[in-house]
C-alpha positions in Angstrom: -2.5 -23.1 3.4 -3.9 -19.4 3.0 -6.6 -20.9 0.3 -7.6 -24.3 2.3 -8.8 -24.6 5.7 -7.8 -28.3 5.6 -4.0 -27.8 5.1 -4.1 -24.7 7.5 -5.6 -27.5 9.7 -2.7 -29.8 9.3 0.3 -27.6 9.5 -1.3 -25.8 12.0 -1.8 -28.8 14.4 1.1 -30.9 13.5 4.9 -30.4 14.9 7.4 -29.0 12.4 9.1 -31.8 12.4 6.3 -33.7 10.9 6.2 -31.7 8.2 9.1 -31.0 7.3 9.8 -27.5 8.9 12.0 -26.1 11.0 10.8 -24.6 14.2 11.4 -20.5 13.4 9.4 -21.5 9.8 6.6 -23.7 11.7 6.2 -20.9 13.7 5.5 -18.3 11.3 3.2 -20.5 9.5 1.2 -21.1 12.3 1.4 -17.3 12.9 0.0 -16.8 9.5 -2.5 -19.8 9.6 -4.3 -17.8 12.3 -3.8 -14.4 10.8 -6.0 -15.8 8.1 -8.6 -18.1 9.5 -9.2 -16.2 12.4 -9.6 -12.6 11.5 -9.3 -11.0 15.1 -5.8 -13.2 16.5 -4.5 -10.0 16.3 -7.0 -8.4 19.0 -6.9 -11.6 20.9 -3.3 -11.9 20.9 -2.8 -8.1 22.5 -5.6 -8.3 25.1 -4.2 -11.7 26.0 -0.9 -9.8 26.6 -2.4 -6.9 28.3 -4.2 -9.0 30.4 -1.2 -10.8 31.6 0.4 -7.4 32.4 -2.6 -6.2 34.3 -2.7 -9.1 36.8 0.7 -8.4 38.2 -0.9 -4.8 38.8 -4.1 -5.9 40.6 -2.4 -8.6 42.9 -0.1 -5.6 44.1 -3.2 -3.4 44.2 -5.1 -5.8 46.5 -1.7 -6.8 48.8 -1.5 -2.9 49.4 -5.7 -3.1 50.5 -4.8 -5.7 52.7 -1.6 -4.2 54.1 -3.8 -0.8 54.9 -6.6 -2.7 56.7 
């Protein structure tokens, strides 16, 4: 998996079940699959997550605009 796109590809895209993994396991392969292939998941995956707690943020932000106005 960490030497061939192509299996990366398969277990990647496939449900555990499928191949023969349990979920925790499918997970972490999946987890590892991106690590690899895609050398900034780790960037993406904490913007993505910082993101999602700035929004909460904004929309309060803009509800107390409103509220003032």
């Amino acid at each position: 998996m960490l030497e061939s796109n192509d299996v990366a590809a398969v277990i990647f895209h496939s449900r555990g079940f499928l191949v023969g993994l349990n979920a925790k396991t499918h997970s972490k392969l999946r987890y590892d699959t991106m690590k690899r292939w895609f050398s900034d998941v780790n960037k993406r995956m904490t913007d993505s997550i910082a993101l999602g707690e700035f929004i909460p943020k904004v929309n309060k932000a803009i509800g107390s605009i409103y509220s003032s106005l």
